[in-house]
N, C-alpha and C positions, 0 to 999 in steps of 0.2 A: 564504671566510673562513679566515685561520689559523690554525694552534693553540694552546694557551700551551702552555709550558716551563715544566714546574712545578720548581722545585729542592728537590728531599726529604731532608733528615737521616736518614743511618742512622744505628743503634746504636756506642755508644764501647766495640767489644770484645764481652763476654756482659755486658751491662744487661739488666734486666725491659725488655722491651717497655712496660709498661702505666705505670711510672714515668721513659718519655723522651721517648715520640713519642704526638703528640695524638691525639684521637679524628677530629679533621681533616684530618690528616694520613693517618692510613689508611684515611679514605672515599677520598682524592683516590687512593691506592696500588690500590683495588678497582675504581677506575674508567679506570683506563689500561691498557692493552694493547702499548707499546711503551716502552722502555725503554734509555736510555742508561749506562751501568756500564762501571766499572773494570774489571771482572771478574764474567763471566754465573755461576758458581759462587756466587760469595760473594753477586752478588744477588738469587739465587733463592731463597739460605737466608734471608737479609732478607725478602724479601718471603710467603714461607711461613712464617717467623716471626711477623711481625705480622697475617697473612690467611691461618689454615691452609685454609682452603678454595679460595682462590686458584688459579687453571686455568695456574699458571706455563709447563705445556707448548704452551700455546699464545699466549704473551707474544711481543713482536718484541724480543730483545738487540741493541743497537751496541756497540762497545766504542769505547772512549776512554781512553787512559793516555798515562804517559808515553812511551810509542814511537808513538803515532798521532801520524801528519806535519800537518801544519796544512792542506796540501790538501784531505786527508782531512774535513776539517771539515765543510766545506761538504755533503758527500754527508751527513750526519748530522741535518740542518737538512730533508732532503725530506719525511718526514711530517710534520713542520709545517706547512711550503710547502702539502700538500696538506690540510690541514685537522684535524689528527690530533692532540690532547693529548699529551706526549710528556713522560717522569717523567727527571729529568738524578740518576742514584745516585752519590754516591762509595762508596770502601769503607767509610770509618769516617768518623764523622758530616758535615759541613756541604760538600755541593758548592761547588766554587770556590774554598774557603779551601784555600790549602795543597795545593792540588788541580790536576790540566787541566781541568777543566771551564770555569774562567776566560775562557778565549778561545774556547769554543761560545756563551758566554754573551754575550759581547761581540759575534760575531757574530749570532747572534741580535735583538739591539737596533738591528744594521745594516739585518738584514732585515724593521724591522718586526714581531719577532714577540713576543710578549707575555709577558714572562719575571716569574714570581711564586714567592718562595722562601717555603718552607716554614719553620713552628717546629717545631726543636729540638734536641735537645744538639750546642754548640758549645763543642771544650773547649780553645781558644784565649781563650775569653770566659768561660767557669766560671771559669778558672783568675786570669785577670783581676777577675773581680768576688771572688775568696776570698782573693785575695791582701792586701788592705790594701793597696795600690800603689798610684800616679797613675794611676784611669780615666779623667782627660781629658785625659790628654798620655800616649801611646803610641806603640810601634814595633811591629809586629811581622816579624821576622828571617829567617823562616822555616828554614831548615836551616842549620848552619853546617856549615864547610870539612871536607871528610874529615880530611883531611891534618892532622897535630896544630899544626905551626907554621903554621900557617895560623890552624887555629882558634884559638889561644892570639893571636894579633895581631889577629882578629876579637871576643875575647873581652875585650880590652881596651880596644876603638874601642866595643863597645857598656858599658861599665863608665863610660869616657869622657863617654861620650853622656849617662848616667843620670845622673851626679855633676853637669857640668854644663847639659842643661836641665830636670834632676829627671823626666825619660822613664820610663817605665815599660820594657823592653827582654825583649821575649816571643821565643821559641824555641822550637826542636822537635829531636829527635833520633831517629834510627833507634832502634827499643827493644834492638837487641845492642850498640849504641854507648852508651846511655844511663851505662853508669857509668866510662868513660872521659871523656866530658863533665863530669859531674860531681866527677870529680877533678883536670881542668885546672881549673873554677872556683873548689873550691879554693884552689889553686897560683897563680893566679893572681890573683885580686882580691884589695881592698883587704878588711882581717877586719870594716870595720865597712858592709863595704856587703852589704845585707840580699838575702836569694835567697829565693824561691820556688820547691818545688817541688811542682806538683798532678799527682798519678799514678791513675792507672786512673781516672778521670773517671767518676761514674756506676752505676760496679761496687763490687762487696760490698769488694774491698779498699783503694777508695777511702782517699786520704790526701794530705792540704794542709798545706803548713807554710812561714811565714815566719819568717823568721829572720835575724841577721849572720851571714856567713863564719866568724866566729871561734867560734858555738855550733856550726854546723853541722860542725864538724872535732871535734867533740865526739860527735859522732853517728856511729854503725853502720850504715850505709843501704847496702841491693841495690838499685840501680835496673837491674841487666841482664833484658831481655825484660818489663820494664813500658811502658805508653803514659802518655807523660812529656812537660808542658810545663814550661820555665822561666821564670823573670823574673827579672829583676835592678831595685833599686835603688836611690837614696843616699837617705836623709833630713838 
């Protein structure tokens, strides 16, 4: 018989453990032994976080990011093959969103193997439900263009979008780019199309605000080295 894949939610940043991630959630984390992660550092401190008793030195790490080749994949799928529960971490919350885990998970479902995602903090969907926006008509964008003319004509195809099929238009940004982002949109949207933006998700400095372009250039805002989603949209 084989094993599930369970997809577990880490923590958004330093959150309390005790107000993110369920009591179910970390029996399932006390009961696996092998471990799929971004990064074996960051999810050692996760999982000794929420399980200080936790025997992490004798946990099994795969790694999985963006430079594992898709060949690679498949070797990652053997203790399941072999019968073995196996916990899929991103770094920061919801495996698969936003994430590589996406295509372990897809394969996975090829193989037959039994894939059950965990509740909790998803700050793609916080950000979505605090917004006041269109929750049932949505895009989300995931990272836009480095490059600024780039992202300034991405930034107007998703404004486009919003204005005309009333889309709600979710984004993400590296947190040293976040306040260059925020100053094309600016610059570049219409003053009465309304922005979202929800920062540190979860954490003490937590902060959500909608608003039109034309308050928000009224505003004093740092968003460099916060964890920042966006939204855009026209009412």
């Amino acid at each position: 018989m084989k094993g599930t894949l369970y997809l577990i939610p880490s923590l958004l940043g330093d959150s309390a453990v005790d107000r993110v991630i369920t009591p179910f959630s970390r029996e399932i984390v006390g009961s696996l032994s092998c471990f799929i992660v971004e990064d074996i550092k960051t999810a050692r401190r996760f999982i000794k976080k929420v399980i200080p008793s936790f025997p992490v030195e004798k946990a099994r790490f795969s790694i999985l990011n963006e430079h594992t080749h898709i060949h690679e994949i498949d070797h990652l799928l053997q203790p399941l093959e072999e019968g073995h529960d196996v916990g899929l971490l991103s770094d920061a919350g919801c495996p698969a969103i936003a994430d590589p885990g996406a295509e372990l998970v897809a394969l996975a479902h090829d193989r037959g193997i039994r894939v059950k995602p965990m509740v909790g903090p998803a700050s793609i969907l916080l950000a979505l439900m605090a917004s006041g926006f269109n929750g049932q008509n949505f895009s989300f964008n995931g990272y836009l263009p480095k490059e600024r003319k780039e992202r300034i004509k991405k930034l107007r195809e998703l404004e486009s979008a919003a204005i005309k099929k009333k889309q709600t238009q979710v984004f993400i940004e590296t947190p040293y780019r976040n306040q260059n982002l925020f100053e094309d949109i600016l610059n570049v949207c219409q003053p009465s199309t309304r922005l979202c933006i929800a920062a540190d998700l979860t954490q003490e400095g937590e902060m959500v605000h909608s608003a039109p372009v034309a308050d928000w250039k009224k505003r004093i805002i740092n968003l460099k080295n916060r964890e920042v989603v966006f939204l855009l949209y026209s009412t």
